[in-house]
C-alpha positions in Angstrom: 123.0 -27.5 169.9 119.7 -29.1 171.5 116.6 -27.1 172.2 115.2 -26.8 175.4 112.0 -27.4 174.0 113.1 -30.7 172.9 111.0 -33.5 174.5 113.1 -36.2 172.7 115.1 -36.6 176.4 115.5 -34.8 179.7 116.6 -31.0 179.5 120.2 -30.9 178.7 122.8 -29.7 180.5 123.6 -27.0 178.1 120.6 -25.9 175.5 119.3 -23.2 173.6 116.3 -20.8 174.4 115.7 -19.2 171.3 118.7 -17.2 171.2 119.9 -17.1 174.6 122.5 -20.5 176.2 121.3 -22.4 179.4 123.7 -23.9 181.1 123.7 -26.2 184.6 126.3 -24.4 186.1 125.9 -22.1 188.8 125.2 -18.6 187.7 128.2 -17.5 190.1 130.7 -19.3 188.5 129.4 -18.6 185.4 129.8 -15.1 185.5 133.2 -15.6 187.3 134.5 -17.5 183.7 132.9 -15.1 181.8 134.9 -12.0 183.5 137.9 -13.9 183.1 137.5 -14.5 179.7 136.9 -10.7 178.8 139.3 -9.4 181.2 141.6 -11.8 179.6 140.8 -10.3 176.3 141.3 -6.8 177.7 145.1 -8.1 179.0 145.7 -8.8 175.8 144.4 -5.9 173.5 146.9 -3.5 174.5 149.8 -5.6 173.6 148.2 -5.6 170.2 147.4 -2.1 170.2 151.4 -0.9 170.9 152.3 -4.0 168.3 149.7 -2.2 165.7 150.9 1.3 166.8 154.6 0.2 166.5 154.3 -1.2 163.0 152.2 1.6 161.6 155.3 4.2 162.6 157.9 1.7 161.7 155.9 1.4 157.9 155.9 4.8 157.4 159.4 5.6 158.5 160.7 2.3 156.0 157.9 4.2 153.2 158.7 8.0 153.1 162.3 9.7 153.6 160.7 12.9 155.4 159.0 11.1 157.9 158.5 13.0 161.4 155.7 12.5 163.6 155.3 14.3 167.0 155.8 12.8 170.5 152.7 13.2 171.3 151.2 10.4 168.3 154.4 8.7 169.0 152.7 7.2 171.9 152.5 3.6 173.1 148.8 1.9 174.2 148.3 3.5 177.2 145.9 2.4 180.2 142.5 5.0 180.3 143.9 6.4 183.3 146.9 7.2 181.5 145.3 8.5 178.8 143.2 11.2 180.6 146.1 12.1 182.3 148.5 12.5 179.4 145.2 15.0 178.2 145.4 17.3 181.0 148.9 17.6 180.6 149.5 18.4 177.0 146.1 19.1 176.1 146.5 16.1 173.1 145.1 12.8 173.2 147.9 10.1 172.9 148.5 8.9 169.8 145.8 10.8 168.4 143.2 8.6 167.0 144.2 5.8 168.9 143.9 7.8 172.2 140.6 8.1 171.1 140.3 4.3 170.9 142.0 3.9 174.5 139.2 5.8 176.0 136.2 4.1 173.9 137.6 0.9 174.8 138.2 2.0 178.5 133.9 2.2 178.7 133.6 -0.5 176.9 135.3 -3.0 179.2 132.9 -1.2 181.9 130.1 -1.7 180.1 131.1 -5.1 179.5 131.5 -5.8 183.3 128.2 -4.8 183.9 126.7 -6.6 181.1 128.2 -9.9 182.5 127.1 -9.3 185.6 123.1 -8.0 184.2 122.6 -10.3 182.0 124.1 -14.2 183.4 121.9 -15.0 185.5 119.7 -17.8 187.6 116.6 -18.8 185.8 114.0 -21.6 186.2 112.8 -23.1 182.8 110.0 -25.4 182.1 112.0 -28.5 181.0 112.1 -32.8 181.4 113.6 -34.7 183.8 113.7 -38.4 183.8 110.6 -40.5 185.3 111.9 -43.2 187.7 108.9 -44.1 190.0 105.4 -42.6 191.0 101.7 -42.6 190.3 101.2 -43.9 187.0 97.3 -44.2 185.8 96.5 -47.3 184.2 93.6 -48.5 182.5 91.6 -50.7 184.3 91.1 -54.3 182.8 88.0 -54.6 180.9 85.1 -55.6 181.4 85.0 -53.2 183.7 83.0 -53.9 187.0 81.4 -51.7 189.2 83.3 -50.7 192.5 82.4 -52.7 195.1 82.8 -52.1 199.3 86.7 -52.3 199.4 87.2 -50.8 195.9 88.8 -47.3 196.7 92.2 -45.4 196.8 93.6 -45.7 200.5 93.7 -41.9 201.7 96.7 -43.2 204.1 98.7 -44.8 201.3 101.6 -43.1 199.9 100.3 -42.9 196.8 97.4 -40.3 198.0 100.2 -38.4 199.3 102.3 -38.2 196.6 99.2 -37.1 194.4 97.9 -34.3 196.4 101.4 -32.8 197.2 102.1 -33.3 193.3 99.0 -31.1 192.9 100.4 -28.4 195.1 103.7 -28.3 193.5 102.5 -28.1 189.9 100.5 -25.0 190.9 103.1 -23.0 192.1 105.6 -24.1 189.8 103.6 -23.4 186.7 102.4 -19.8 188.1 106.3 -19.2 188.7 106.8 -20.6 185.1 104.2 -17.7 183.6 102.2 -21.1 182.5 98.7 -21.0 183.0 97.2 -22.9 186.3 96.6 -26.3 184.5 96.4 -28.5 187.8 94.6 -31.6 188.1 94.6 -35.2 187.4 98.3 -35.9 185.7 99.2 -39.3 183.7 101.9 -39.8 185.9 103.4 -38.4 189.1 107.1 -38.3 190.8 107.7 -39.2 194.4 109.0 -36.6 195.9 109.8 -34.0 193.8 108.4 -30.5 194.1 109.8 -29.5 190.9 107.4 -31.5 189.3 104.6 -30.0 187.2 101.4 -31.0 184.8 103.0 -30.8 181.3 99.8 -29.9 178.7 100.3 -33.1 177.4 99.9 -35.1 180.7 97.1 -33.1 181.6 93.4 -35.3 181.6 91.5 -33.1 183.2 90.6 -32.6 186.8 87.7 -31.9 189.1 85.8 -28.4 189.4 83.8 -27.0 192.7 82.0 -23.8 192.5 79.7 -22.6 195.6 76.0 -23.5 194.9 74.5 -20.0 194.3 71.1 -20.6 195.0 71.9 -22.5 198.1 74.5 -19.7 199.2 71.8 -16.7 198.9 69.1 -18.7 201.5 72.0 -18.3 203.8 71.5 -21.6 205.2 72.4 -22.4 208.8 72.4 -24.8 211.1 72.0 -25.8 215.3 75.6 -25.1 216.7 75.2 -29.0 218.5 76.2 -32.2 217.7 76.1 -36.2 218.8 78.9 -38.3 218.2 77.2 -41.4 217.9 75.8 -42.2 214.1 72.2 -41.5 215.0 73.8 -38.0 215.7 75.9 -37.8 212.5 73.0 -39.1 210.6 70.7 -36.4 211.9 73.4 -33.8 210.7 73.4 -35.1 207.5 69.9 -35.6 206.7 69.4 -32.0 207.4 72.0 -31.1 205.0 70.3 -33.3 202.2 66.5 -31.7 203.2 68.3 -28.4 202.3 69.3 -29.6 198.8 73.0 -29.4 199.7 73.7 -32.7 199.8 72.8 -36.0 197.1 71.0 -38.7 199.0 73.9 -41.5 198.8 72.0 -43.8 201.7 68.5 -44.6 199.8 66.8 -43.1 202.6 68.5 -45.0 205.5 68.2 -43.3 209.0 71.0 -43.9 210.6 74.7 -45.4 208.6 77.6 -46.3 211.3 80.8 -47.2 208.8 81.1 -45.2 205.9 79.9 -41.7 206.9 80.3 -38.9 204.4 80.8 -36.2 207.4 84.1 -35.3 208.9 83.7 -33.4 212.4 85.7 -31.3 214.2 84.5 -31.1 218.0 85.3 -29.0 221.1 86.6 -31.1 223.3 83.5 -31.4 225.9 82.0 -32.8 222.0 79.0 -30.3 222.6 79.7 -27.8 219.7 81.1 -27.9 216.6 84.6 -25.9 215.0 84.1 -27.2 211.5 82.3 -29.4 209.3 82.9 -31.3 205.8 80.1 -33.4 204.4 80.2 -34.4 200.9 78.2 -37.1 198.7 78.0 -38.4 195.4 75.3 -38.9 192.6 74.0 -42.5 191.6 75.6 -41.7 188.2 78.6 -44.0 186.5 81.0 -40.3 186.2 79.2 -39.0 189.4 79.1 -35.0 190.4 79.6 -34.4 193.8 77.8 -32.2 196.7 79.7 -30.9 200.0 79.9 -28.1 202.6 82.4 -27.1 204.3 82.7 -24.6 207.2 85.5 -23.9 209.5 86.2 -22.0 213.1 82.7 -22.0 214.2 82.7 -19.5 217.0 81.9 -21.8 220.2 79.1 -18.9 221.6 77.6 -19.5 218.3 73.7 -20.9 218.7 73.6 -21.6 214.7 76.3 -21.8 211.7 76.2 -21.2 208.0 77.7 -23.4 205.6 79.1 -23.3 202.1 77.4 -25.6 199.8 79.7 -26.8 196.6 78.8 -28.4 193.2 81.9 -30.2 192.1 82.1 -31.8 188.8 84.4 -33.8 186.3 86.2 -32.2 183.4 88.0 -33.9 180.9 90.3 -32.6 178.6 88.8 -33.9 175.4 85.5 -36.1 175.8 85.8 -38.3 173.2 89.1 -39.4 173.1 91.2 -42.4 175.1 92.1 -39.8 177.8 88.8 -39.2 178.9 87.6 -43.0 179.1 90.4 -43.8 181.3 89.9 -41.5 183.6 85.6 -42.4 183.2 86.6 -45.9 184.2 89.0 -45.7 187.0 85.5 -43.7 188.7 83.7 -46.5 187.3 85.8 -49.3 189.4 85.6 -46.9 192.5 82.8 -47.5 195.7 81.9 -43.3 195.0 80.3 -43.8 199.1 83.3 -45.9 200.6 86.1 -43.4 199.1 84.1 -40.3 199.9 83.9 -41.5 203.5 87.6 -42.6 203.7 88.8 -39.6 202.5 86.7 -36.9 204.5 88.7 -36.6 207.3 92.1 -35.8 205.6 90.2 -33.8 203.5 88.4 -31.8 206.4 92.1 -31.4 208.1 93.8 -29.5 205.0 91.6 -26.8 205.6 91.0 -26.8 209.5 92.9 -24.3 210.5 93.3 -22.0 207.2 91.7 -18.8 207.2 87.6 -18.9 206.8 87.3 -18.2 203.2 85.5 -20.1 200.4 88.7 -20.3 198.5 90.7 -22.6 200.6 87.2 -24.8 200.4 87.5 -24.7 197.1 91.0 -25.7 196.5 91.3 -28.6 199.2 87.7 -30.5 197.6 89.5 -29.9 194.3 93.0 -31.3 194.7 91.5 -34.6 197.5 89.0 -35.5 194.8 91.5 -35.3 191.6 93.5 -37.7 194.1 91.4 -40.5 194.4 91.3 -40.6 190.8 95.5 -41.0 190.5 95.5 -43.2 193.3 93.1 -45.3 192.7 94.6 -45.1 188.6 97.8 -46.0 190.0 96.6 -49.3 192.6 97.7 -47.1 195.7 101.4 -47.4 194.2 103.7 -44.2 193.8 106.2 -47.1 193.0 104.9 -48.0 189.1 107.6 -47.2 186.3 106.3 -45.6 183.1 105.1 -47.1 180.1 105.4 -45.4 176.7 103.4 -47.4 175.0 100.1 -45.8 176.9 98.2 -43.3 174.7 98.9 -40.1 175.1 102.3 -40.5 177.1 105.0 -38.7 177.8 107.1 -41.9 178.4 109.9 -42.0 181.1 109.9 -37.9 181.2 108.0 -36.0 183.0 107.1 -31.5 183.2 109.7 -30.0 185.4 110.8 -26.9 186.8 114.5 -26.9 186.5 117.1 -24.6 187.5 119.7 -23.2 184.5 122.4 -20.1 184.3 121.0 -18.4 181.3 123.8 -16.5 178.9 121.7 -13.7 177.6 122.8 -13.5 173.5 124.0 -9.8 174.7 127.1 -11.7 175.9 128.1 -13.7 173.2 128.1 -10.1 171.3 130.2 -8.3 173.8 132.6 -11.6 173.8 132.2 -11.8 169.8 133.2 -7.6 169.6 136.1 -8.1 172.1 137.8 -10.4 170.4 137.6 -9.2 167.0 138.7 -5.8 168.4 141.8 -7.8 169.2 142.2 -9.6 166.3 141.6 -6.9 164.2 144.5 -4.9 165.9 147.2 -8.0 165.8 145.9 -8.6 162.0 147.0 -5.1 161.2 150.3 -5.2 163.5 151.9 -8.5 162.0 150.7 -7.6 158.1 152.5 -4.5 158.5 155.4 -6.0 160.3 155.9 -8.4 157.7 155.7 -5.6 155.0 158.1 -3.2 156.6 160.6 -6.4 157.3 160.8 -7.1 153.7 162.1 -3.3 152.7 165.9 -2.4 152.7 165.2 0.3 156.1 164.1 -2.5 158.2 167.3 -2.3 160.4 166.8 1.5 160.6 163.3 1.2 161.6 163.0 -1.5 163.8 164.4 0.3 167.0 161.1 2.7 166.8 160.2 3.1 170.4 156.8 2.2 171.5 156.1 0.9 175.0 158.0 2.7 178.0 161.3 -0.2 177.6 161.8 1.0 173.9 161.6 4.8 175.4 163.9 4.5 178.1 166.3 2.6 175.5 166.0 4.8 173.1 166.4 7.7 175.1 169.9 6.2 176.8 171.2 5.4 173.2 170.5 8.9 171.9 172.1 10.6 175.3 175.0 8.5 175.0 175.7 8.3 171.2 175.2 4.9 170.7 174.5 5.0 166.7 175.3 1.3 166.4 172.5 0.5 169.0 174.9 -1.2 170.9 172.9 -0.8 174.5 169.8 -2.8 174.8 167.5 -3.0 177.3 169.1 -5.7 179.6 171.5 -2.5 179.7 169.2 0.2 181.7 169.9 -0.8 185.5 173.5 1.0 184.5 171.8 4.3 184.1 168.9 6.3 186.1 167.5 9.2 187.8 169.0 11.2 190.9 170.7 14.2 192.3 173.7 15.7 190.7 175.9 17.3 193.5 177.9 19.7 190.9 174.6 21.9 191.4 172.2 20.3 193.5 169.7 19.5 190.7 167.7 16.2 189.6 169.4 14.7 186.4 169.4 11.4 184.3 172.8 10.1 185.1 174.8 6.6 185.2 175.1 4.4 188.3 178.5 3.9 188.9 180.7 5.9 190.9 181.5 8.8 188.9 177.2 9.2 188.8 178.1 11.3 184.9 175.2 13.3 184.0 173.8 11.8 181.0 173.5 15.8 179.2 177.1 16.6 178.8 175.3 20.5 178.7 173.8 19.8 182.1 176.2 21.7 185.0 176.6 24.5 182.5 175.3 27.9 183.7 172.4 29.2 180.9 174.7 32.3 180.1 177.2 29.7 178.9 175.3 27.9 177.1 175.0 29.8 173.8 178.7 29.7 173.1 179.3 25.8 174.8 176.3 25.1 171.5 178.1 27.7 169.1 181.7 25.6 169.9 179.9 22.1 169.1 178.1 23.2 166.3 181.5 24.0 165.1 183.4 21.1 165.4 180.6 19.0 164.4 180.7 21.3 161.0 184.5 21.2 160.5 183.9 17.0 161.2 181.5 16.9 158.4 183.6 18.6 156.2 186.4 16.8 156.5 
């Protein structure tokens, strides 16, 4: 059986966890087979228990020439039901020890309904499923060459979508997974599938913001007005940068009209502001980046505090391939062209979420891991995989995928019911063939049982029938119903003359002492003779 562990392919439709089965199919109809299988089984184990119980009385009959067993132990597998109410009436359990089974067994198959229904269940399971098309990094061509004006991942492109809703998914799929939060830049990405998640393998690190501390205690704030034309934007900016919470991208330029690093929400007279991103990177080749963010500025406002952020690149392991890929795709990047292109969609995944540093946080995280797969992956979620990358996964990707899980408390209960059953039909046809092979077979093989071999037996006795000459096909000529000599309830035949069965039965009980003397008599004087 595979492993669900197994990277070798995509999670199998049926696979082992440890020692439970996961299977694809629905946990409803799961459970549904499952119940059928054991109520099946619990069909079937009183046949075997009668057949057992049959051939243990028919053994000892064919073994020992006194044998006599009471009614009560003479008793056929009886439902639970039966057997508490044979209990209250006689006070015995029937059958003795197997009445004693009957009830055990009668829990049991409770037990076992519940079990199915505790412990098949849905469950989600950190498996593979088969890469088709997505982001797919690649390592640029070397020599590398510096990013240039139109060098940058298209924040409009499907590709950015698909890697900052991949993001997202792996998040929340992992924390559903008990896996810890490993989001960030990925090796490869699915279009459009929220089952994805980062596998540890895929994983090459990803961006970090924390709030600037020293910034955030001068409680820095700022005129509640605002210009729309770039004089404006650059005077905003430049007093973000004075305050040390922004790097100096522009060399000192006064004003900059295409690639501003500001995204502005405006009321709509475009007199005050509602929120604010600026961000801006360092001169270095892996830069760090500086922004502050602020949303729902309160319009009667005069002045607004911002929340500065230090963001920087971490890589999973510094000196190996993984980390000079992703070095050089922000190598080939224009840092001041993609920060500007990007602000705005940036700015809106946080524009109307609650005021809080966290959301800040997360949305300058998962835009600026982003750019790295989109620009990795030539603004194409359309690139196949390529196994022979370093580091790959090849054509399978981290998944969150949906199984039945058959806990290995089932495969006991299944494993126990069946062996109960084949236990008892084991011990029914060994002793059937035992007791066939001795000389009393034909005595003993009329031993009643179930309530057909009672009701037979019971008519053969009534009506003398030594030779066994009635058989069961026999018993609609006989039955149950008033006898109109003395108004009583009697076993009787069917046909006209409706005979009681009890030759005794009409006579008064002050006759019946001599009526027995007289047979006993004649059955003496027959013997003699």
């Amino acid at each position: 059986m595979v492993s669900c562990d197994s990277q070798n392919s995509p999670t199998a439709s049926v696979c082992t966890d440890h020692a439970d089965l996961l299977v694809k199919l629905n946990a409803g109809h799961t459970r549904v087979i499952f119940t059928t299988i054991l109520r099946t089984l619990f069909i079937l184990i009183p046949f075997a228990g009668s057949f057992a119980i049959k051939s243990i009385h028919r053994n000892r009959a064919a073994a020992r020439d006194d044998f006599r067993v009471p009614l009560s132990k003479l008793m056929p597998w009886t439902s639970t039901g039966g057997a508490i109410q044979y209990l209250k009436k006689t006070r015995k359990l029937p059958g003795g020890f197997w009445g004693i089974l009957v009830l055990i067994l009668g829990a049991y198959a409770l037990v076992a309904d519940l079990m199915v229904n505790q412990y098949i269940d849905k469950t989600f399971y950190a498996g593979w499923c088969e890469f088709e098309h997505g982001v797919v990094l690649k390592p640029p061509q070397k020599p590398l060459r510096r990013g240039e004006l139109d060098d940058f991942p298209n924040p409009a492109f499907a590709a950015a979508t698909t890697a900052v809703s991949s993001q997202l998914s792996s998040a929340s799929n992992r924390l559903s997974l008990g896996l810890t939060n490993t989001s960030g830049i990925s090796w490869k990405v699915p279009r459009n599938d929220d089952r994805f998640f980062t596998s540890n393998n895929e994983f090459l690190g990803g961006w970090s913001c924390n709030i600037n501390k020293d910034l955030e205690q001068k409680d820095i704030t700022f005129p509640n007005s605002i210009s729309t034309t770039p004089q404006g934007q650059s005077d905003l900016y430049y007093q973000y940068v004075r305050a040390g919470a922004l790097y100096d991208s522009f060399g000192g330029n006064e004003t900059f009209e295409r690639n501003s690093p500001l995204a502005l929400q405006s009321t709509e007279d475009e007199e005050q502001m509602e929120a604010v991103l600026a961000w801006t990177a360092s001169e270095d080749d892996v830069w760090d980046v500086k922004a502050v963010a602020v949303n729902k500025i309160v319009d009667s406002d005069e002045t607004y505090t911002v929340t500065p952020f230090n963001c920087h690149l971490n890589v999973t392991d510094k000196n190996s391939a993984n980390s000079s890929i992703v070095t050089d795709i922000m190598y080939t990047m224009n840092r001041v062209v993609t920060l500007s292109r990007w602000a705005d969609s940036t700015l809106g995944s946080f524009l109307y979420a609650p005021q809080d540093s966290a959301f800040y946080k997360t949305s300058l995280e998962t835009h600026l891991n982003a750019m790295i797969m989109a620009w990795g992956s030539s603004n194409s979620d359309w690139k196949q995989a390529d196994s022979s990358e370093p580091a790959h996964t090849g054509d399978k990707y981290g998944c969150k995928v949906q199984r039945t899980r058959i806990s290995i408390a089932i495969w006991i209960v299944v494993a126990i019911t069946l062996a109960i059953l084949l236990g008892l039909s084991g011990l029914g046809f060994s002793l059937y063939v035992l007791t066939r092979a001795t000389r009393k077979w034909k005595k003993v093989e009329a031993m009643p049982s179930d309530m057909a071999d009672w009701q037979l037996a019971f008519i053969q006795d009534f009506q003398g029938d030594n030779q066994r000459t009635l058989t069961a096909k026999d018993l609609d000529r006989f039955g149950y119903g008033w006898d109109h000599r003395d108004g009583m309830l009697r076993f009787m035949t069917l046909d006209e003359r409706s005979i009681p069965l009890n030759p005794r039965a009409a006579i008064p009980y002050d006759q019946e002492h001599e009526y027995s003397s007289g047979m006993y008599r004649e059955q003496h004087s027959m013997l003699k003779s």
